[in-house]
DOMI-928564 format. One record per residue (C-alpha): residue in one letter; x, y, z. Coordinates in Angstrom, 3 decimals. Layout:
{atom "A", {X, Y, Z}}
...
***
This chain:
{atom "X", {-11.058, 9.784, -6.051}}
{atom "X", {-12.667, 10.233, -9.492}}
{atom "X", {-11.519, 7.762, -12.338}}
{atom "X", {-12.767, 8.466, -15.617}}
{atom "X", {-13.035, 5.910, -18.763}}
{atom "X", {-11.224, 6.470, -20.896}}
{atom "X", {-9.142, 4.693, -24.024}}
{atom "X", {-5.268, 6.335, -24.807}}
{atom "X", {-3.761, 6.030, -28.095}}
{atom "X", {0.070, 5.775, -27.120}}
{atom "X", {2.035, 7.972, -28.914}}
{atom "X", {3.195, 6.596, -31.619}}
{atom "X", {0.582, 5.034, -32.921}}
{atom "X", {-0.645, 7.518, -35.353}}
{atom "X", {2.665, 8.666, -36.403}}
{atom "X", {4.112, 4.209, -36.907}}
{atom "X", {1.087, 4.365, -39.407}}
{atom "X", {1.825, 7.484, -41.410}}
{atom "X", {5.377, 6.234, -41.602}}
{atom "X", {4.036, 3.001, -43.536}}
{atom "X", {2.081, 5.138, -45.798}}
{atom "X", {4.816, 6.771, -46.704}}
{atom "X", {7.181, 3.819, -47.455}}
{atom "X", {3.980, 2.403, -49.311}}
{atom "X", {3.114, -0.454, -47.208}}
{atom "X", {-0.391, -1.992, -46.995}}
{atom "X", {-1.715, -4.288, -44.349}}
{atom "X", {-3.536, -7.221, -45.385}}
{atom "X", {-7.431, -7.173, -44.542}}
{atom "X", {-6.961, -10.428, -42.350}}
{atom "X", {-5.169, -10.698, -39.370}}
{atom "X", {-4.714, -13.132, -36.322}}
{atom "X", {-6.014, -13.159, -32.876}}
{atom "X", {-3.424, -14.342, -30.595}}
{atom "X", {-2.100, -14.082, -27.025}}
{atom "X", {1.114, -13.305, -25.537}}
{atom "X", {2.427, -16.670, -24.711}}
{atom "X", {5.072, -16.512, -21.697}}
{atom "X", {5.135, -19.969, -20.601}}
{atom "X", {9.131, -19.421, -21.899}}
{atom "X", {9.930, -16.771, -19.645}}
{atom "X", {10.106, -18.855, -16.079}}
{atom "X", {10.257, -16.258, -13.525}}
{atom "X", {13.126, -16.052, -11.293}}
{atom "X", {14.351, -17.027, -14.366}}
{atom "X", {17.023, -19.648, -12.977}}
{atom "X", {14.764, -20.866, -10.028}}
{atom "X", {16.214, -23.924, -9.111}}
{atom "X", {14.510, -25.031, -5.001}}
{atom "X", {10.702, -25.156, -4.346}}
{atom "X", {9.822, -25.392, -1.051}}
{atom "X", {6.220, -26.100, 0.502}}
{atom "X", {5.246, -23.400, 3.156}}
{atom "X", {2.277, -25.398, 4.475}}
{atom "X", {1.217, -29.035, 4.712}}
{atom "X", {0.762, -30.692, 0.938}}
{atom "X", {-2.999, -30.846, 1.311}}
{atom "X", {-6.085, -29.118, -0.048}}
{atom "X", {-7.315, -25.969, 2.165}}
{atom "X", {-11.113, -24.946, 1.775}}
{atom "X", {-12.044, -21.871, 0.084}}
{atom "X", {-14.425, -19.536, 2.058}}
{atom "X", {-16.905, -17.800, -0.837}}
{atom "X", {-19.176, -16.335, 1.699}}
{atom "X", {-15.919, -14.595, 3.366}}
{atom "X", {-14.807, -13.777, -0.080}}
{atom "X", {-18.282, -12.171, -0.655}}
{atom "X", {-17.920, -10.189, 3.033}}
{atom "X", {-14.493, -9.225, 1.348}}
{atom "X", {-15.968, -7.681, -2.348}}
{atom "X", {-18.775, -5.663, -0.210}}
{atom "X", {-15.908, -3.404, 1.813}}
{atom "X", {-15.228, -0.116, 0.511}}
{atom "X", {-12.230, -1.308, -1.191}}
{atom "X", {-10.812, -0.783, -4.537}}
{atom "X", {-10.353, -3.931, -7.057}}
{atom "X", {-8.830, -3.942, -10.739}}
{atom "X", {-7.723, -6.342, -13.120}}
{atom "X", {-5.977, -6.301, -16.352}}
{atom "X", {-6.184, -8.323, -19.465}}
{atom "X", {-4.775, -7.524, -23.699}}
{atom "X", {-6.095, -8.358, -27.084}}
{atom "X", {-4.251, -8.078, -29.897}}
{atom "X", {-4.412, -8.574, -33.441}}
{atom "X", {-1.235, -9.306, -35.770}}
{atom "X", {-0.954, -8.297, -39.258}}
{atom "X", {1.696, -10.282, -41.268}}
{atom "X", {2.487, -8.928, -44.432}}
{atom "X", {6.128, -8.911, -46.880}}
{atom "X", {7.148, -5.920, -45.377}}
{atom "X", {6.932, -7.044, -41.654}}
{atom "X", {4.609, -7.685, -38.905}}
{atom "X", {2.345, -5.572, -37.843}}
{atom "X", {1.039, -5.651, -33.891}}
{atom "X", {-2.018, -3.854, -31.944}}
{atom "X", {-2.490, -4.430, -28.380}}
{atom "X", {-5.243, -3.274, -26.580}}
{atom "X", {-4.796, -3.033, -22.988}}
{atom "X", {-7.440, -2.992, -20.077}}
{atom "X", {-7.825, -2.480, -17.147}}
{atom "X", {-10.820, -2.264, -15.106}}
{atom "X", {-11.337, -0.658, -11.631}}
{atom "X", {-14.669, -1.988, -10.107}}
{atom "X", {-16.585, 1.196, -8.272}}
{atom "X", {-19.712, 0.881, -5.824}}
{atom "X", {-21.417, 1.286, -8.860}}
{atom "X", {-20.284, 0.094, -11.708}}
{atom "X", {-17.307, -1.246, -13.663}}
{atom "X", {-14.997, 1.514, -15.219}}
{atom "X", {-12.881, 0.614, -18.383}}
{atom "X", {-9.661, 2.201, -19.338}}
{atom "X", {-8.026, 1.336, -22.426}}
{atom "X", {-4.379, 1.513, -24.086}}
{atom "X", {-3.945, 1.151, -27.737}}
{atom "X", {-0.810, 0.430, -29.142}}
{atom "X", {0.640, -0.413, -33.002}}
{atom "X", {4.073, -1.360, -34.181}}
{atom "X", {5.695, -3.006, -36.989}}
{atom "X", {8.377, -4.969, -37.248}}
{atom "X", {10.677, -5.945, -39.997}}
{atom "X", {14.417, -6.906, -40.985}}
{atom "X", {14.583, -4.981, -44.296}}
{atom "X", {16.698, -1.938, -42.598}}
{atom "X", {16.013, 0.321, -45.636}}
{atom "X", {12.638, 1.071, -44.184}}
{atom "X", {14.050, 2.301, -41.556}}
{atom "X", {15.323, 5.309, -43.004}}
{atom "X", {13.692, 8.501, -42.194}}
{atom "X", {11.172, 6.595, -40.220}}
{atom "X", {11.748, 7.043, -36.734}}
{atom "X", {8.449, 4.874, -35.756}}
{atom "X", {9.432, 1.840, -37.710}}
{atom "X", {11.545, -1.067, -36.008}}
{atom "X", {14.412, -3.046, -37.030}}
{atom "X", {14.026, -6.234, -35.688}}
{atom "X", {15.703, -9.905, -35.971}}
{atom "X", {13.238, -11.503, -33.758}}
{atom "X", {10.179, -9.762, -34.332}}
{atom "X", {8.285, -11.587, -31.454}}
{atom "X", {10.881, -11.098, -28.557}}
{atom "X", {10.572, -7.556, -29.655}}
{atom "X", {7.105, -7.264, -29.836}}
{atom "X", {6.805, -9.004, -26.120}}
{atom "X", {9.114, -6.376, -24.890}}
{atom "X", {7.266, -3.594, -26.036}}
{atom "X", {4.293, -4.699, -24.905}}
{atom "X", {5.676, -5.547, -21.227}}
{atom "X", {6.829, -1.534, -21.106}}
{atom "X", {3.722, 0.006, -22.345}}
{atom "X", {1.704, -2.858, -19.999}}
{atom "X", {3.954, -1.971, -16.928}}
{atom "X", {4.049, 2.228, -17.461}}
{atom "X", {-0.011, 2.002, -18.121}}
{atom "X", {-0.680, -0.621, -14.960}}
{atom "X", {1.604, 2.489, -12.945}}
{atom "X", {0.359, 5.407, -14.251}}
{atom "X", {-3.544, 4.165, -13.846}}
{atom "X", {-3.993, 1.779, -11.271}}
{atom "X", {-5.479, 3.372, -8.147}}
{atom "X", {-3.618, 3.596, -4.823}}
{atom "X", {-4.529, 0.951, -2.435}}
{atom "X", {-6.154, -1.793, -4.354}}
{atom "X", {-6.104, -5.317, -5.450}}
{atom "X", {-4.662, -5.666, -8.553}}
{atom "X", {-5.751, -9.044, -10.912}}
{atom "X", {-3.470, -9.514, -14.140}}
{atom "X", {-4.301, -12.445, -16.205}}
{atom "X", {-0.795, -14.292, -16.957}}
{atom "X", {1.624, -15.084, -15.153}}
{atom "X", {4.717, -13.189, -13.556}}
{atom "X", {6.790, -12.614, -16.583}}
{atom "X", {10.662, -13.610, -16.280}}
{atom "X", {13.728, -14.575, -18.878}}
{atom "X", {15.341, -12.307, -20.037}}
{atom "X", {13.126, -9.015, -18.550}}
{atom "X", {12.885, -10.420, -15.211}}
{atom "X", {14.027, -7.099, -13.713}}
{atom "X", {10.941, -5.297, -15.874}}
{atom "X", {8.790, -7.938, -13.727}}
{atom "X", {10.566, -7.028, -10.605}}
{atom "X", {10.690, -3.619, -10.862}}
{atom "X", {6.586, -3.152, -11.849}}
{atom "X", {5.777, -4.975, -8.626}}
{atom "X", {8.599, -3.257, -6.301}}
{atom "X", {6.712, 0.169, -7.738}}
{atom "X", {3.031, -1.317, -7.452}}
{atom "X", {3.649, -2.356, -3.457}}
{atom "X", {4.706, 1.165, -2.952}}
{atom "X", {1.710, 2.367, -3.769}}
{atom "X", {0.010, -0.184, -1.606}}
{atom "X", {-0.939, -2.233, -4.698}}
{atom "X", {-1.412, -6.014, -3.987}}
{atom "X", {-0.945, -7.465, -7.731}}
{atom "X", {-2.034, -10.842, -8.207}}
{atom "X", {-1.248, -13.144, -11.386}}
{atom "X", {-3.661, -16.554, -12.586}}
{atom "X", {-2.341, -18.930, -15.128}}
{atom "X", {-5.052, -21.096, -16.499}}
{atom "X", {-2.805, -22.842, -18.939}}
{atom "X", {0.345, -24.430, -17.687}}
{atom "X", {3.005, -27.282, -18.238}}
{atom "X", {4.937, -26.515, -15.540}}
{atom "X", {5.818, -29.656, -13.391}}
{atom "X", {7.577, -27.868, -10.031}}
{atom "X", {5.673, -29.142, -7.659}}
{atom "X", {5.618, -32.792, -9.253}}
{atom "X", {9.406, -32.902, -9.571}}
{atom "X", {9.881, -31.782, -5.883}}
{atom "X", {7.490, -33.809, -4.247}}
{atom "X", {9.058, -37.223, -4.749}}
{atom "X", {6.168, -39.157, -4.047}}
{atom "X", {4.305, -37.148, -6.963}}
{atom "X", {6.903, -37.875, -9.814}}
{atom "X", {5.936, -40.191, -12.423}}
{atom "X", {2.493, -39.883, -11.770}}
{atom "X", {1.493, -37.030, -13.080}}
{atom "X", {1.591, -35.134, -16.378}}
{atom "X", {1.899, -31.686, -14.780}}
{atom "X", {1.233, -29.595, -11.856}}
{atom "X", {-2.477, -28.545, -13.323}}
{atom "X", {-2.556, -32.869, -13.719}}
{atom "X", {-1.190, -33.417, -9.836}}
{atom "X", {-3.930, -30.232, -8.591}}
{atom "X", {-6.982, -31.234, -10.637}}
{atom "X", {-6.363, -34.802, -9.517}}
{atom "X", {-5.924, -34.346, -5.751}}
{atom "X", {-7.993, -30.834, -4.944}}
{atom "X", {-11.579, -30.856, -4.264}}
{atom "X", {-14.030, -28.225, -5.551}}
{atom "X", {-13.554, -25.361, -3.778}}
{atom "X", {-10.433, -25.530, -2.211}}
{atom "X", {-6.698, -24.773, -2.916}}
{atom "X", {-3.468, -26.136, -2.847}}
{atom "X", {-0.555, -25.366, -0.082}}
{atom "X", {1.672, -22.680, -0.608}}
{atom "X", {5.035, -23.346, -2.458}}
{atom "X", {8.235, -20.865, -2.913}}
{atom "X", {10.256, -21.234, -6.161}}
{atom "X", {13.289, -19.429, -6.219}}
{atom "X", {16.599, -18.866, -7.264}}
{atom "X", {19.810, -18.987, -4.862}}
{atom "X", {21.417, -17.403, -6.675}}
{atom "X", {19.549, -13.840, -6.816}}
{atom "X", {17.090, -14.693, -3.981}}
{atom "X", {14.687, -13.528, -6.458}}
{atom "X", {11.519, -15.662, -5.984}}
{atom "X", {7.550, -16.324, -6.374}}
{atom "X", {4.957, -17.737, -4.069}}
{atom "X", {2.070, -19.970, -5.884}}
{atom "X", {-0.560, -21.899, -5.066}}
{atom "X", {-3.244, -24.186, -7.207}}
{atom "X", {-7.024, -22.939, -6.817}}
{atom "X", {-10.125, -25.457, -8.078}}
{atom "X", {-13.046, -23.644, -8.389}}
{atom "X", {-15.308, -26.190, -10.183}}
{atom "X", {-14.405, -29.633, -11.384}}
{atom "X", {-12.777, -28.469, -13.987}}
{atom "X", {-8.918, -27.512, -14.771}}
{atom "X", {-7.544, -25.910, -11.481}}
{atom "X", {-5.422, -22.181, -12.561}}
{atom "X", {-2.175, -21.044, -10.947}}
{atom "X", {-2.389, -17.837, -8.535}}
{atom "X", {1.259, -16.682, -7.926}}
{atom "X", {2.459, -13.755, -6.849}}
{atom "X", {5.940, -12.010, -6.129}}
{atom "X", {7.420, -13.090, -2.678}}
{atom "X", {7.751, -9.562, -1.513}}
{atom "X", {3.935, -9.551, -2.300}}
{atom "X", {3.106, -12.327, -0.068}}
{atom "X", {5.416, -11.183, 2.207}}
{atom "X", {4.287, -7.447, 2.943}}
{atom "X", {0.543, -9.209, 2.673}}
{atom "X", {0.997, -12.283, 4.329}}
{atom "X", {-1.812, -11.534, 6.934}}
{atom "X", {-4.860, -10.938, 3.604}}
{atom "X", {-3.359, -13.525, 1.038}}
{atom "X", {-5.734, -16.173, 2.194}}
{atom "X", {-8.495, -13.732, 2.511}}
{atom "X", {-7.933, -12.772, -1.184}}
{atom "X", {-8.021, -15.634, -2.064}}
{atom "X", {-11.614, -16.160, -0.547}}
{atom "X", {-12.387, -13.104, -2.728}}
{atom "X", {-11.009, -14.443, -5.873}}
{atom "X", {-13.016, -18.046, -5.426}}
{atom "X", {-16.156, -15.781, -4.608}}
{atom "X", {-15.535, -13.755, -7.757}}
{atom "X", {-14.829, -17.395, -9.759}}
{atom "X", {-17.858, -17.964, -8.823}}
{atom "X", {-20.008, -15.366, -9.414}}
{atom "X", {-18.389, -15.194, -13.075}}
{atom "X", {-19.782, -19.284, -13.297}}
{atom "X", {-18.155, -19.973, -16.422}}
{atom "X", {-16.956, -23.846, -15.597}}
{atom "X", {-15.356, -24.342, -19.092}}
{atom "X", {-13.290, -21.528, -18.798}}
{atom "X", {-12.933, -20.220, -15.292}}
{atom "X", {-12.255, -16.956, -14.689}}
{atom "X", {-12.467, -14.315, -12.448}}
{atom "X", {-15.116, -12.162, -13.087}}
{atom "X", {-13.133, -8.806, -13.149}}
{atom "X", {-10.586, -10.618, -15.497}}
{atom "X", {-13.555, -11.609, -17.705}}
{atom "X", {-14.959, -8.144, -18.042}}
{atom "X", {-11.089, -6.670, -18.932}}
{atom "X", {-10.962, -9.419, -21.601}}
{atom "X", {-13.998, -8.382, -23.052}}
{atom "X", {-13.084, -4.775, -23.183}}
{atom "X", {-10.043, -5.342, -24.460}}
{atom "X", {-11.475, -7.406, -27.806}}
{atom "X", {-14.074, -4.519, -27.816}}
{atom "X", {-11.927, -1.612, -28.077}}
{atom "X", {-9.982, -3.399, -30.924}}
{atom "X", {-13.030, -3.062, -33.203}}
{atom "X", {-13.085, 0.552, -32.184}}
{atom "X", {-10.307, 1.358, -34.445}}
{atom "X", {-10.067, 0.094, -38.355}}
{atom "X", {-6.585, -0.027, -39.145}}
{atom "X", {-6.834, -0.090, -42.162}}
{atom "X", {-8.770, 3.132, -42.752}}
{atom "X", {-6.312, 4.814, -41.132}}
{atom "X", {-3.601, 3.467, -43.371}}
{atom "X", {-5.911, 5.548, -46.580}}
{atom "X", {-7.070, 8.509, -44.302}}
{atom "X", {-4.701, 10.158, -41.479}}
{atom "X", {-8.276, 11.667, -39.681}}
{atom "X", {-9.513, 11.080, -35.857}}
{atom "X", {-10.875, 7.842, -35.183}}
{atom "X", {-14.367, 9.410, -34.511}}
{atom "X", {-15.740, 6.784, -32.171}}
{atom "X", {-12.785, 7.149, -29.605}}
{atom "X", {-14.488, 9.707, -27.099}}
{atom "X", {-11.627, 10.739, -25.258}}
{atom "X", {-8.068, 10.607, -26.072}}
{atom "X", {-4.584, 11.327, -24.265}}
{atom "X", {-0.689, 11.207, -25.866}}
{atom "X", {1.891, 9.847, -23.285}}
***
């Protein structure tokens, strides 16, 4: 199988920036680096029982299995975005870059999606612009967006049979079935996605457990405070009665530092149940390897990251917005 690198502009993005030329608006030079935050959207979205699947104790991590694992002639990928935001009068402005990285025998091959929209309640700019969006709540919008470009990208270039590593975690609220959906089409295609949340306030496994509650801030708190270096938390099941939709999560500490959430759809775990722990071998192994104890990260996630702030530089927004030319250092290019 050949994959090629490659960065896409989607679509629109071209044609959303001739449309604010032509209604006159100018971005401001500065802009702000952000991240999608999620930590609203609590997938299944009215989980409401946790359940442990193994003993509540720490389980030791296996790097030189994980190692064994990274050396097979398997495929592994993981995704990250950068984005920049551009708030001016008119609206807001957004550009994603999304990456994802599929690691070869021989090297680490980067393929890109770049995305632009703005955003803004003033419905007269709207008119005869099809590319410009009407929006109340700019950032719900902008989240949605980006969760269907992120999921029709992740489909349309991920390779068949391969581990898949997204940083963030499994998105819920209100697009729950986008979430549900992405994975349902990924396992069909014998894709094994994975999620990590570094950052977390969630307290599920402190409120369940009731010897935990009241002594801990948060789950992160409860993990950091109880794991040893190198190992990972039991498996628990959140999910909702309700729908019977539900995830499977575990706490991994790689250094003694701030543990990070793996979690992962319960159809995931269940079709996989037999590699899970071996993955996770692989992803304590590629933790360290990475070695970044301040910020821990897997070391395919790390590279996407990087990628994805790269590729952001690659286009100037703001020369576009005076000249409607080719972006001359994109080297190959593909509408969708």
């Amino acid at each position: 199988m050949t994959i090629a690198n490659k960065i896409i502009l989607h679509k629109n993005f071209r044609e959303t920036i001739e449309n604010l030329k032509n209604i006159g608006v100018r971005l401001p030079p500065d802009f702000s680096d952000s991240e999608m935050d999620f930590s609203a959207y609590v997938f299944p979205p009215n989980g409401d029982v946790v359940q442990n699947m193994e003993e509540i104790k720490g389980y030791k991590l296996n790097p030189k299995n994980g190692e064994f694992i990274s050396k097979q002639n398997s495929l592994f990928c993981a995704y990250d975005e950068s984005l920049k935001k551009f708030s001016s009068l008119e609206g807001t402005a957004v550009s994603i870059s999304h990456s994802l990285i599929v690691q070869d025998q021989m090297e680490y091959i980067p393929q890109i999606l770049l995305t632009f929209n703005f955003y803004t309640r003033a419905k007269k700019y709207i008119e005869g612009n099809d590319f410009i969006k009407y929006s109340i709540d700019q950032d719900t919008d902008s989240k949605k967006d980006y969760i269907s470009d992120r999921n029709i990208f992740l489909l349309e270039n991920v390779p068949a049979n391969s581990l898949l590593l997204i940083d963030g975690p499994l998105i819920g609220g209100q697009v729950s079935s986008s979430s549900v959906t992405l994975n349902e089409e990924l396992l069909e295609k014998n894709i094994i996605p994975l999620f990590f949340v570094k950052n977390s306030a969630s307290n599920l496994v402190i409120s369940y457990v009731p010897a935990l509650e009241n002594k801990y801030n948060s789950d992160l708190h409860w993990a950091f405070s109880t794991l040893k270096v190198g190992e990972r938390s039991s498996f628990f099941r959140y999910f909702d009665s309700t729908s019977g939709r539900a995830k499977i999560f575990c706490y991994l500490k790689p250094f003694n530092s701030s543990p990070q959430r793996v979690e992962m759809h319960e159809d995931t775990f269940t079709r996989n149940e037999r590699k899970v722990k071996n993955l996770l071998d692989l992803v304590y192994y590629l933790l360290l390897v990475q070695g970044n104890m301040k910020n821990p990260q897997v070391r395919l996630i790390a590279i996407a990251e990087m990628y994805a702030r790269q590729a952001l530089t690659l286009v100037d927004i703001d020369s576009m917005m005076q000249n409607s030319g080719i972006v001359p250092t994109i080297n190959q290019e593909r509408f969708w």
